[in-house]
Each structure stands twice: as C-alpha cells, then as structure tokens.
C-alpha positions, -999 to 999 in steps of 0.1 A, spaced: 254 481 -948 285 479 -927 304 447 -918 326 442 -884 357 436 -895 383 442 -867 420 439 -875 427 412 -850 408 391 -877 435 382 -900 461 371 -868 464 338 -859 443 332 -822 455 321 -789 439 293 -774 438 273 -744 421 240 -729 418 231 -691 394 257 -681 375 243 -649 339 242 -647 333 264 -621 359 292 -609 352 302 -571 361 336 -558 402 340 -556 409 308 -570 441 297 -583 438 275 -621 459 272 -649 452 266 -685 472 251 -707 479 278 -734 493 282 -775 502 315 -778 509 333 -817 549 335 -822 543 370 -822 525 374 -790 547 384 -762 522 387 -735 490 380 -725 456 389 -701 428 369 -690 394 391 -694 358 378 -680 329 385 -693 291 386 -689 277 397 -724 245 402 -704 207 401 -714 182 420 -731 143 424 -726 125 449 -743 149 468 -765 172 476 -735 206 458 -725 212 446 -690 239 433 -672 271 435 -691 301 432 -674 338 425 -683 364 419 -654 402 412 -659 416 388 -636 451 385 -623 473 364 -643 509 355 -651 523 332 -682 550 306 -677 583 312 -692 577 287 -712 547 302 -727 526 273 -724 509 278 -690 490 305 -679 479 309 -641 450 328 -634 433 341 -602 395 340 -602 373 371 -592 385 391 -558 345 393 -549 314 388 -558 311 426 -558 330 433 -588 314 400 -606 285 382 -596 279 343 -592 269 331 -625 278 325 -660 311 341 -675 326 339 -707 368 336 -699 391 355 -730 427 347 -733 436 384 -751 475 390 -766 494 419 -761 483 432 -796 448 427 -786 436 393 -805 414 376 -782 406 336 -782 375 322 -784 357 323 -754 348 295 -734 317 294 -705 324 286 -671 303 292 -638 312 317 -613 309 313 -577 302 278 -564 271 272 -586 251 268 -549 219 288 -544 231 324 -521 223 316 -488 186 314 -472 171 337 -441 148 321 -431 135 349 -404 135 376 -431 110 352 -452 90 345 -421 87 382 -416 77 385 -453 49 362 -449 37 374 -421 37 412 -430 20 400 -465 -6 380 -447 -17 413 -426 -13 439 -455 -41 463 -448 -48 471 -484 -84 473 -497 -84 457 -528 -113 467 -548 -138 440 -562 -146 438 -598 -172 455 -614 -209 445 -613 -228 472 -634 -210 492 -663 -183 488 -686 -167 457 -677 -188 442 -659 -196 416 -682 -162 406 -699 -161 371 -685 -197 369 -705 -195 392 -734 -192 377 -762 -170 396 -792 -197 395 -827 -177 380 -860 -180 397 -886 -198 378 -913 -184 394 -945 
C-alpha cells in the first residue's frame, strides 16, 4: 500500500481570506494573505479538478493567473482569467502556492459571471424546424418474432 506523503506536508501553509464569489474574466481582486516566514514569494494557481464518468477523467484544468504581493506581504493582487478560452465559466478551485511549492487550501469560487452563455434564438429556430422535417424512417416495433411480445411476456419464477 502506498501513502501520498508530499514534502510540503510538514511546512507551515499560506492562507488567505477575501476571495470574491465570482471572479470575471481580467478582473482585478486582492486577498488578504499570511505567508510562512520562510516564503519569499508566491503564485496564484486555478484549478478545475474536473469529473469522471465511467472510469475516464474529464475536464481537468489548472491555470496560473497573474499576480503580485505587497511589500508588505500581506496583500496579494490577482488578475482573473485572460479568456474564457484558456478556462471556462464555471467552478474553480483558487491555490495560493509559495516559492518552495506548499500550496494553501483551496477555496471555490465561480468563474465568469455565473449568467447562462448567451441565447440564438434563430439557430434554435432552425433546430426545430430542421428536426421537425427530418426524413428518417424510423422503424416500428416488432409484431411477430422475438420481441414482439416484451411488453406482455411474462419472465417464469423459479419455484425452488
């Protein structure tokens, strides 16, 4: 058996408080920050551990944001996401990682506006209607043969 034991385990933690609710594309925020005494730096990483569904894992993504610390150490400004190319509306974990690699706990907070993506209301129109005039046959269930009596079969129980 093997345990995950990284080495950043045994360091003291950064953390920080003020994180906003939602973080919109190239906006400024600051959190309020308490950095280790030994940490002389630090960067912001995002992340989207992503999902899984049937043994396969989708969707991860990490991003690191433009940031600069106060020289007081106590503030750290951030600059969301550039676009929604690089990460996509939605939920994010935001890290606060020190130079020697120890990350904070991370924190949710919303991506993007948190508004639905925009509606087009011709392409759905044209949907519909191409839908409505699909010229596929499809074929009606069976009436003699296998299957043809699922709805009515009935399975027998075994009386042992």
């Amino acid at each position: 058996m093997e345990f995950l034991s990284p080495p950043y385990m045994s360091h003291p933690r950064p953390t920080y408080t003020q994180l906003p609710a939602t973080v919109d594309y190239t906006q400024i925020f600051t959190l309020s920050v308490s950095l280790p005494e030994t940490a002389s730096n630090v960067s912001v990483a995002l992340m989207d551990p992503g999902f899984a569904t049937h043994g396969v894992h989708m969707d991860q993504r990490m991003l690191k944001l433009v940031s600069s610390l106060s020289s007081d150490r106590m503030t750290l400004t951030v600059i969301g996401p550039p676009t929604p190319a690089l990460y996509p509306p939605g939920p994010a974990y935001l890290f606060v990682v020190t130079d020697e690699g120890v990350p904070s706990f991370g924190h949710k907070t919303i991506i993007g506006t948190g508004a639905a993506p925009p509606n087009d209301a011709g392409a759905t129109a044209n949907m519909l209607t191409v839908s409505a005039q699909s010229d596929v046959d499809w074929p009606s269930s069976p009436t003699q043969g296998e299957g043809s009596d699922v709805a009515t079969a009935m399975i027998p129980v075994d009386s042992a």
